[in-house]
N, C-alpha and C positions, 0 to 999 in steps of 0.2 A: 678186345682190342688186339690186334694183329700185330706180327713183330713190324712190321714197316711201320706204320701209324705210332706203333710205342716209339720206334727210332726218331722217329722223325717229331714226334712230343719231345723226348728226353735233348736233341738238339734244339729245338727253340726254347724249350726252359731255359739251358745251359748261357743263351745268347740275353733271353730276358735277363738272367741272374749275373751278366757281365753289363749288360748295359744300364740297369739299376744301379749296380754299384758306384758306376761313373755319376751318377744323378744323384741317389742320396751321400756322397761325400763330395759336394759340389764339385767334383772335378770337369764336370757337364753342366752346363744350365740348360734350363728349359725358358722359350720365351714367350715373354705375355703378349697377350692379343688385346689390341684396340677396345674391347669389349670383352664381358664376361663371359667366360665359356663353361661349359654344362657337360661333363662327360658322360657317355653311355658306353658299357661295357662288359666283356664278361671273361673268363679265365680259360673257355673251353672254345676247340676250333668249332666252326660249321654254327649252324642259327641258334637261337636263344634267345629268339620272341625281342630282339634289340630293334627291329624299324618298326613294333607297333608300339615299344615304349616310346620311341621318340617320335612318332606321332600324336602319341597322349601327351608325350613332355612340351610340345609346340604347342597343343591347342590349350593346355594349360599355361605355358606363359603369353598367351596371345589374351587371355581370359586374365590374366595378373597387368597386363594393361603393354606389354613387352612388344616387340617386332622383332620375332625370333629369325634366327636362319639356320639350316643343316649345314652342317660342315663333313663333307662326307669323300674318301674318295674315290667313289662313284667306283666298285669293283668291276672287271672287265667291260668299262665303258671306252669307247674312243676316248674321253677327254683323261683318261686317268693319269698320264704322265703329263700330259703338259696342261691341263687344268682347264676348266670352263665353270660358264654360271647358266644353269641347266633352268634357273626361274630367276628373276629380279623380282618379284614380288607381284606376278600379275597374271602369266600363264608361263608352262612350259617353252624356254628357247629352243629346246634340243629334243632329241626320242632319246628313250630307251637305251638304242644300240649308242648312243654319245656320253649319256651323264652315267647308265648300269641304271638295271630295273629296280633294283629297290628303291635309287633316288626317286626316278622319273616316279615307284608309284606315290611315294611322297610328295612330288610337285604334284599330283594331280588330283588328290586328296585337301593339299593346303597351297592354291596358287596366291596366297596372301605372305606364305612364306617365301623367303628365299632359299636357294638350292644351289651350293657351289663345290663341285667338283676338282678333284685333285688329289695327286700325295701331298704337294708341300702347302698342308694345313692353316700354318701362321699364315700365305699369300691372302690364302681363302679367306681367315678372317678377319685381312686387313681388307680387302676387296669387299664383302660384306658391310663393315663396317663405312667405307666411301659411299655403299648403295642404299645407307639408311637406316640400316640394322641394330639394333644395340641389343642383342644378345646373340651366344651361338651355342647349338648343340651341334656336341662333335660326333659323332656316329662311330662305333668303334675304336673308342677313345685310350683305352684306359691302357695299351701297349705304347702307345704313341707322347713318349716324355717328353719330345723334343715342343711340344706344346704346353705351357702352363697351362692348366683346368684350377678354375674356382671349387667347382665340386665336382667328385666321381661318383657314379651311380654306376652300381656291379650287377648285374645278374648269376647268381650262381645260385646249381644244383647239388647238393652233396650226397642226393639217393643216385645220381648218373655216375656209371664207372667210364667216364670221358677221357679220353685226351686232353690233356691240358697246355694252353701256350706257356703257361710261369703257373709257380707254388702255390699254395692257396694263403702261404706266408704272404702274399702280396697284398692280399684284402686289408692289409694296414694301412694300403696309402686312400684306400676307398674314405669316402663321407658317409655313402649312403649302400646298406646291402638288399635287393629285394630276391626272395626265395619263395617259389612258391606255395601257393595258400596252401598244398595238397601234403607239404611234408610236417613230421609231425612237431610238437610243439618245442618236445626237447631236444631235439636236433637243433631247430630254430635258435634256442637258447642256450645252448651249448658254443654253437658261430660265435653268436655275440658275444657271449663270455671271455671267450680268447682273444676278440676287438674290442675291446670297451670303448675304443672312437666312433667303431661305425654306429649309425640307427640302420635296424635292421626290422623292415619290414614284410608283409605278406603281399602277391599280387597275382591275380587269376588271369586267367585267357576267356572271352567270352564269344559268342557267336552274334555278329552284327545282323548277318540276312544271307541270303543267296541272291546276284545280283547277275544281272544278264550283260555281256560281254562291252554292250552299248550305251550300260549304267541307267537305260531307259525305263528299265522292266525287275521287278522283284519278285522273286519267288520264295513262299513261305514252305518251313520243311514240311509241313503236310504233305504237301502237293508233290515235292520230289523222293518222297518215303515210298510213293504206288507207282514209280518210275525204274524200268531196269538202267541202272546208273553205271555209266562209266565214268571213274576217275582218273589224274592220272596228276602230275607233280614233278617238278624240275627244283626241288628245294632239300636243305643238310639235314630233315629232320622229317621224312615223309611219315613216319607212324606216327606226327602227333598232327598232323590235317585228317590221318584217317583218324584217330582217335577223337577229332572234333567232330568230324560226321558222324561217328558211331556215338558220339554223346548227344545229337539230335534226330539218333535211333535211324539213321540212313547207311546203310549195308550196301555198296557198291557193289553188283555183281563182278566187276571185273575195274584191275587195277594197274596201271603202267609209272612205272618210275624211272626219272630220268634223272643224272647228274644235276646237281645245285649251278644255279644260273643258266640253261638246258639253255639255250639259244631256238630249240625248233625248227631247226632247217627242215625240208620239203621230205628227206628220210623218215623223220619222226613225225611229220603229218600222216603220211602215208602210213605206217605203225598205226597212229591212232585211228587212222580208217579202214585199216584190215582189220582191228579188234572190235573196234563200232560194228560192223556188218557181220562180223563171225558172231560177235555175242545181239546182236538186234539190238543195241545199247537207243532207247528213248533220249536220253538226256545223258550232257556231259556235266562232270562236276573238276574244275581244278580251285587253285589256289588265286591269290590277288596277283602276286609275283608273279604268275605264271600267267594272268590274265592280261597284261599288257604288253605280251611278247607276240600275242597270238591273235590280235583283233584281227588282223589282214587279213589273215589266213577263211578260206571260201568255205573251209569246211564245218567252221564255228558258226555261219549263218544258215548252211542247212541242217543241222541238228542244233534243239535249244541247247545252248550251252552257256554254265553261271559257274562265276565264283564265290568261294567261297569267303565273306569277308569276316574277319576278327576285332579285337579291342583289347585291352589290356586294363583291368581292375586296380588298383591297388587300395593297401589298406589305410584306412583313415588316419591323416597325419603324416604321409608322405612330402604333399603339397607345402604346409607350415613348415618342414623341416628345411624344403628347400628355400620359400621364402625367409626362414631365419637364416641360411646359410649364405643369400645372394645380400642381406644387409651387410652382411662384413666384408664386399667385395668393394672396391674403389672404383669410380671411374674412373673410365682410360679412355676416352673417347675425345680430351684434350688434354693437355699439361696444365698444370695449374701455373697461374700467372704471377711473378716474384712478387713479394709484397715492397 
């Protein structure tokens, strides 16, 4: 970790550990939302596997019988300050460049779900809740107090020497902790120990398929293993896309990384077609995030080019935890009528 990064960790702790304080001795409240909200979250800046949790956590309450919506606000989207509904539950309103790519790839994964974009969170979930909704996941939740959540669900690593936004003392206000399957048992149980509130689970990252940029065409890793492969990535955590390729034994010859949220502008096409043609690169391989920034673009139709898609495991008994924990919430979706 570098001294900037550390500076700039040790001032957002600082700011978490002040505005906590105003929330757990109510000097702050935090307000409820029309519906029950579902927190996804985690302690460390940059990715942490949080938009395929919450696309497991949508197709899971849609499968519990629920009408889930993301509450998200939509990072570096047009809509982010002054707010939009990037899906009403049927297809994408907006691109990309309006709701932020990771919403938009969540609207286009789940056009059954809602998708509402913004900082001021509670609007979004009262907006949701007018469009039909009765439940919400909040998408990088768990800094966000100015929101009552029913449950937190945390992601944290404790083999990562990260940056962190607040303490790890903060895991107390969590319900739910998933670490993954890979660390070992007594680390695992050590977390816990110190939380005896949270359930702390295990949860994997799996590989879905290699899917072609048109979603028309699949490609199994056989086929792109005998392929000189170029990759390339606009995401906070570029060694763990290649470490998925390298766990379906695919060795990119040659590798281009771009800042997280990478926008692609015609600079960084061009990049990517000076190293395509220097290296003879057969096929392109990126990310999902990174594949719906770039469909326009003329040069992904003349060399194949797939993403790579993901999923998220967890360990059995995750799902019962949250359905025991969404029985003790109340509805809020009317008042209840004087008797």
């Amino acid at each position: 970790m570098n001294g900037l990064i550390a500076l700039l960790s040790l001032l957002y702790q600082t700011g978490c550990r002040i505005k906590n304080v105003f929330y757990d001795r109510q000097l702050a409240k935090a307000k409820k939302a029309p519906l029950p909200v579902i927190s996804i979250g985690n302690l460390s800046f940059g990715g942490s596997e949080k938009t395929p949790l919450a696309m497991w956590l949508i197709e899971e309450l849609s499968r519990q019988g629920y009408k889930p919506a993301l509450i998200t606000r939509g990072y570096k989207g047009r809509w982010e300050s002054e707010g939009g509904v990037l899906s009403a539950g049927k297809e994408p309103l907006g691109t990309w460049r309006d709701g932020g790519d990771e919403a938009f790839m969540v609207s286009s994964n789940f056009p059954e779900a809602g998708v509402f974009i913004g900082k001021k969170r509670i609007e979004s979930c009262r907006n949701a809740r007018n469009q039909g909704f009765d439940i919400a996941v909040c998408d990088d939740g768990f800094q966000h107090r100015r929101l009552f959540r029913d449950i937190d669900i945390v992601l944290y690593d404790p083999s990562r020497n990260e940056p962190l936004r607040e303490s790890v003392s903060s895991l107390k206000r969590a319900h739910i902790l998933l670490m993954k399957k890979n660390i070992d048992a007594g680390t695992r149980k050590a977390v816990a120990a110190r939380f005896p509130r949270l359930k702390a689970f295990a949860y994997s990252v799996f590989t879905v398929g290699f899917f072609s940029l048109d979603d028309k065409a699949q490609s199994g890793a056989y086929s792109l293993r005998r392929k000189r492969i170029l990759a390339f990535s606009g995401i906070a955590h570029p060694g763990r896309f290649l470490g998925q390729l390298k766990s379906e034994d695919i060795h990119p010859e040659s590798f281009l990384q771009f800042a997280d949220h990478h926008t692609y502008p015609p600079a960084s096409i061009a990049k990517i077609r000076a190293e395509l043609e220097k290296k003879k690169s057969e096929a392109m391989i990126t990310t999902e995030k990174d594949a719906v920034k770039i469909k326009d673009a003329s040069l992904f139709r003349e060399v194949p080019t797939f993403y790579l898609k993901i999923g998220i495991k967890t360990e059995k008994g995750v799902s019962d935890r949250i359905k025991e924990l969404l029985k003790t919430t109340q509805p809020r979706n009317q008042r209840k009528k004087p008797s």
